[in-house]
MDAnalysis code that builds the backbone (N, CA, C; Angstrom):
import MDAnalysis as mda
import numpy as np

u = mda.Universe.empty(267, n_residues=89, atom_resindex=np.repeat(np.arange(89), 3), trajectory=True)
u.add_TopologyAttr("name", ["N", "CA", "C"] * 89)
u.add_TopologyAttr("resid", np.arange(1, 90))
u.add_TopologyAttr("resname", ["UNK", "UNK", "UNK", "UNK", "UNK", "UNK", "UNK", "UNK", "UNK", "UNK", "UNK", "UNK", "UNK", "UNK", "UNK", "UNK", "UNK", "UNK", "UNK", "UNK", "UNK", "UNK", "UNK", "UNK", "UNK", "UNK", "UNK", "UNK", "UNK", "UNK", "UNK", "UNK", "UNK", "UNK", "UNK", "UNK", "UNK", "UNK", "UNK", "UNK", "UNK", "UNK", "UNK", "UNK", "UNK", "UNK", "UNK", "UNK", "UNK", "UNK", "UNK", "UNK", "UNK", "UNK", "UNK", "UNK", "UNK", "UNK", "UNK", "UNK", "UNK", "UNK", "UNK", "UNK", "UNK", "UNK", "UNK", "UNK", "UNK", "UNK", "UNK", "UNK", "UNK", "UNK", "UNK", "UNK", "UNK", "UNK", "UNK", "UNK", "UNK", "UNK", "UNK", "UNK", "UNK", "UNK", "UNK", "UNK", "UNK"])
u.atoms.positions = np.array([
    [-99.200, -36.615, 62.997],
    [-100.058, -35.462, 63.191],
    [-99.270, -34.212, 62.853],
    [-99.297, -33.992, 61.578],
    [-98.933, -32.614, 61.479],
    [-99.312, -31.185, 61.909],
    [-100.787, -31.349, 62.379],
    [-101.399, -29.937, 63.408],
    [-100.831, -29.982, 64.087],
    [-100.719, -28.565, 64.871],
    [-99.567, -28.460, 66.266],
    [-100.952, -28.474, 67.289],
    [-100.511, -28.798, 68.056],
    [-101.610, -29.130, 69.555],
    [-101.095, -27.891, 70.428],
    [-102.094, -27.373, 70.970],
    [-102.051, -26.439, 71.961],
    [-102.662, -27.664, 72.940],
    [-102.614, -27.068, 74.276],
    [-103.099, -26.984, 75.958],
    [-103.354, -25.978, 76.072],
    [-104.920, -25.510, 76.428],
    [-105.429, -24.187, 76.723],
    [-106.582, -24.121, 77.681],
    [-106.603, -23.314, 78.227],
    [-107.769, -23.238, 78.990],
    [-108.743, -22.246, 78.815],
    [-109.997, -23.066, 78.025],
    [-111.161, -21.941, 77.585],
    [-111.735, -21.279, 79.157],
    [-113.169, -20.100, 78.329],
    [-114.173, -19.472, 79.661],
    [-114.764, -20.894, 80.503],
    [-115.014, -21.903, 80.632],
    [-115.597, -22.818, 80.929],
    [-115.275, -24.270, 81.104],
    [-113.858, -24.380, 80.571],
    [-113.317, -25.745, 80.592],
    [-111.773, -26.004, 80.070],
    [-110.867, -26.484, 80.048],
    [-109.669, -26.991, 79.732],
    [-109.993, -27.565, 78.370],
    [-108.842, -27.569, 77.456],
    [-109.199, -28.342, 75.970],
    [-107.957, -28.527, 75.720],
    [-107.626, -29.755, 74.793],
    [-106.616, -29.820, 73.632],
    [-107.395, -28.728, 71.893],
    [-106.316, -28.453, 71.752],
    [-106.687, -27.117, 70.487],
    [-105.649, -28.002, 69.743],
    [-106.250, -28.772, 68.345],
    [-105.494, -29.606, 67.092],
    [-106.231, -29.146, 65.939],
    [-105.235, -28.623, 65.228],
    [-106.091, -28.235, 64.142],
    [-107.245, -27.225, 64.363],
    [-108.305, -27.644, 63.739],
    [-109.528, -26.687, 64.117],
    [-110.682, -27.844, 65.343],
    [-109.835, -28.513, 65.859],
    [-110.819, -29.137, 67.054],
    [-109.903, -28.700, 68.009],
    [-111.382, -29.297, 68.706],
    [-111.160, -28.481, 70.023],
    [-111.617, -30.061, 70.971],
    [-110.847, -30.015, 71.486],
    [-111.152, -31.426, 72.441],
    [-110.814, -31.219, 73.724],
    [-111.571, -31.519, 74.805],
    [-111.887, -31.123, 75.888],
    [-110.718, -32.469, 77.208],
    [-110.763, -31.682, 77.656],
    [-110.340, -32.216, 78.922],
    [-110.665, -33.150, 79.744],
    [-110.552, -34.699, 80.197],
    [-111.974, -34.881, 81.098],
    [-111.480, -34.150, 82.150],
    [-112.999, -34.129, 82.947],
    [-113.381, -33.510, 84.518],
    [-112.835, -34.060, 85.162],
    [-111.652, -32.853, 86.321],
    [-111.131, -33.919, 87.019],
    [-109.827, -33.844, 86.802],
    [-109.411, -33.962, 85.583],
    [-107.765, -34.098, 85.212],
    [-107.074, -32.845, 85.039],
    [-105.995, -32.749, 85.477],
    [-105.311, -31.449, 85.753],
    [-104.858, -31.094, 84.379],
    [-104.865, -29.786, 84.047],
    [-104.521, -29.603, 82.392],
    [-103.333, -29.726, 82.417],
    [-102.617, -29.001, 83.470],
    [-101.058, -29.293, 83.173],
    [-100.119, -30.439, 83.167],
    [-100.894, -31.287, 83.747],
    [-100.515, -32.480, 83.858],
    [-100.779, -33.349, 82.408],
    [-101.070, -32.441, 81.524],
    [-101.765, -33.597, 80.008],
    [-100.422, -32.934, 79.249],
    [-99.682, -33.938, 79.328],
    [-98.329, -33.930, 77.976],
    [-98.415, -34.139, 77.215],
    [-97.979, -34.236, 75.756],
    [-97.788, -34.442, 74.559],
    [-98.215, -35.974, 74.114],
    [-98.112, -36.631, 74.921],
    [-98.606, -38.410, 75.087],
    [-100.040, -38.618, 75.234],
    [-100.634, -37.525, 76.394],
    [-102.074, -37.841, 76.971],
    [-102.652, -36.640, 75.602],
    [-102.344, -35.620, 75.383],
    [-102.863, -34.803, 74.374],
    [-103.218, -35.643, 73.503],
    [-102.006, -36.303, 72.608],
    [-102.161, -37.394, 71.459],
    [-103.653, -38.504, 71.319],
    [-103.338, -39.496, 72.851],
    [-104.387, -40.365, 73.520],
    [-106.058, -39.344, 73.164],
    [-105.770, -38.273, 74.035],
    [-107.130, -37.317, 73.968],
    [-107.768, -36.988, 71.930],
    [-106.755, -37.243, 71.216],
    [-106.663, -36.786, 70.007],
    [-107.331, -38.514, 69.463],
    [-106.975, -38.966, 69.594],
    [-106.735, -39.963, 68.889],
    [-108.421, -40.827, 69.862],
    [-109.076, -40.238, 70.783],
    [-110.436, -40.909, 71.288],
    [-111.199, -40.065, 70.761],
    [-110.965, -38.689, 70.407],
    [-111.910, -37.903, 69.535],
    [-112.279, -38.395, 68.044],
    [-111.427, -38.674, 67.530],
    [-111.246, -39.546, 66.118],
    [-112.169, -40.692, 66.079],
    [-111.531, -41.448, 67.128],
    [-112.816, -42.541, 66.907],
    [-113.763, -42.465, 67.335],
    [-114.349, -41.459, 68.200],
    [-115.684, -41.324, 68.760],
    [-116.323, -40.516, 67.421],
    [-115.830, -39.854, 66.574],
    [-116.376, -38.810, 65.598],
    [-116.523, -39.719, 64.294],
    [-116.434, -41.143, 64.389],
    [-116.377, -41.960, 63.515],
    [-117.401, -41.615, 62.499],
    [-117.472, -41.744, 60.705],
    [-118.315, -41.829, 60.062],
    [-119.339, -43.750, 59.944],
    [-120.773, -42.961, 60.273],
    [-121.768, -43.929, 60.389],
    [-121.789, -44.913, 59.019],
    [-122.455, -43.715, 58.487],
    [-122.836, -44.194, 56.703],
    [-123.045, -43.182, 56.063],
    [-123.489, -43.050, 54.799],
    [-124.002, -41.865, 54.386],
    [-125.700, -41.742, 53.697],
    [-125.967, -41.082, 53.765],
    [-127.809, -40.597, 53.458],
    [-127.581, -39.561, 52.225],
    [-127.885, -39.808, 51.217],
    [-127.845, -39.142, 50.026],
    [-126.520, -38.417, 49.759],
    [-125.341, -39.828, 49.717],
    [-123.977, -39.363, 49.509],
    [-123.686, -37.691, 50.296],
    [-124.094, -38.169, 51.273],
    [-123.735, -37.016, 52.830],
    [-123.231, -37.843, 53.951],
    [-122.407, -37.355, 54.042],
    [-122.182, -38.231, 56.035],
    [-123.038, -38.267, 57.121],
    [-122.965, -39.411, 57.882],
    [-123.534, -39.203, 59.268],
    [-122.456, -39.897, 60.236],
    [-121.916, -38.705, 60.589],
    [-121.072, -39.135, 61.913],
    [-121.712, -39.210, 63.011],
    [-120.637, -39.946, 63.970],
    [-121.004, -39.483, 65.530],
    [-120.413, -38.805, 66.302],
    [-120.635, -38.650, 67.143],
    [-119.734, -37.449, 68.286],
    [-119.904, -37.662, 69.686],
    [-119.185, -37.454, 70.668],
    [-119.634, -36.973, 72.181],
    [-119.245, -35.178, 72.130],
    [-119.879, -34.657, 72.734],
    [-119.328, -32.856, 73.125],
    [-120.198, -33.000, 74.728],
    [-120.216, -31.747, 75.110],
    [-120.425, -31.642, 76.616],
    [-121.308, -31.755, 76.849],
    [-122.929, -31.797, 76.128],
    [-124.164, -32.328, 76.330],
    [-124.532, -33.908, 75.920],
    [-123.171, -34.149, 76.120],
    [-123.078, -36.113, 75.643],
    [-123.137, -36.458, 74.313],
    [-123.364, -38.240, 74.201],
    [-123.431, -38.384, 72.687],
    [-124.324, -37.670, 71.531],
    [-124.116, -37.592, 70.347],
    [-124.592, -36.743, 69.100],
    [-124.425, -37.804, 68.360],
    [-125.545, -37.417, 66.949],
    [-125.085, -37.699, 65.154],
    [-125.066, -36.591, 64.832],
    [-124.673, -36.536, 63.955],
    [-124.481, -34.747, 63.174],
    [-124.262, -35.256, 61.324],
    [-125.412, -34.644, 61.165],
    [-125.741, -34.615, 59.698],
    [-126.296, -32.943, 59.121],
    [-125.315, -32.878, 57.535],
    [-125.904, -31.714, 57.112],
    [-125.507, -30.649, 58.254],
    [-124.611, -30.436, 59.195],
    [-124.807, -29.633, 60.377],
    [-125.521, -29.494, 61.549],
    [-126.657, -30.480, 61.393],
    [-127.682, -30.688, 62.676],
    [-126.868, -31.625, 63.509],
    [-127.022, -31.289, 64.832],
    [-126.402, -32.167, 65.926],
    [-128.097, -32.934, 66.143],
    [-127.910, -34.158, 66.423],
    [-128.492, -34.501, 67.327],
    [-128.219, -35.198, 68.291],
    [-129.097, -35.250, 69.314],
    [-128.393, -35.729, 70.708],
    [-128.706, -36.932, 71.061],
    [-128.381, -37.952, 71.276],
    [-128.809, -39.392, 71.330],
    [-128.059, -39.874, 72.945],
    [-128.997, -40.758, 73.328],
    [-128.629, -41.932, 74.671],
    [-127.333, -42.641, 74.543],
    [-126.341, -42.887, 75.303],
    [-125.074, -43.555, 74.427],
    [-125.305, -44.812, 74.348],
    [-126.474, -45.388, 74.554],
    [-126.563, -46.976, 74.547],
    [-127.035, -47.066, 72.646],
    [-127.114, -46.199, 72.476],
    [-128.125, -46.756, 70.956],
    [-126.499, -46.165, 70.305],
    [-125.916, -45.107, 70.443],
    [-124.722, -44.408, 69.809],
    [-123.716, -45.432, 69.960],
    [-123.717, -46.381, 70.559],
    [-122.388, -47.188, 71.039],
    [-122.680, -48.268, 70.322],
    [-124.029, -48.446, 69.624],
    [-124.241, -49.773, 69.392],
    [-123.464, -50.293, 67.846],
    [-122.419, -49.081, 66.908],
    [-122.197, -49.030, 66.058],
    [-120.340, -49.565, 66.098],
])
């Protein structure tokens, strides 16, 4: 990982800052307590949760979790999906 990782604490929540993501904290876990090991771990479950689906007219459709739960995101549209149908991939 050549991005440098921050530990920061946004208006509303704790995050790892890599690159231009922003990956959140879970609820619960002390920020200062997330070292360079658990940052990585936190880095590296964003990745595979943001996995690419397939693509729809040589475009991507990834997936995502963010703070209103699982997503696909195509073209820039989030959408918000149940994680039982999002997990099924």
């Amino acid at each position: 990982m050549k991005e440098k990782i921050y530990r920061q604490c946004g208006s509303l929540w704790p995050y790892v800052k890599w690159g231009e993501e922003f990956i959140s904290i879970p609820k619960g876990e002390d920020m200062l307590a997330v070292d360079m090991n658990r940052a990585i771990q936190l880095i590296e479950q964003k990745i595979k949760a943001d996995a690419l689906l397939l693509f729809i007219m040589k475009k991507p459709v990834t997936k995502g979790s963010g703070r209103f739960g699982p997503y696909i995101k195509y073209e820039g549209m989030f959408i918000n999906v149940q994680e039982d149908i999002i997990m099924m991939r």
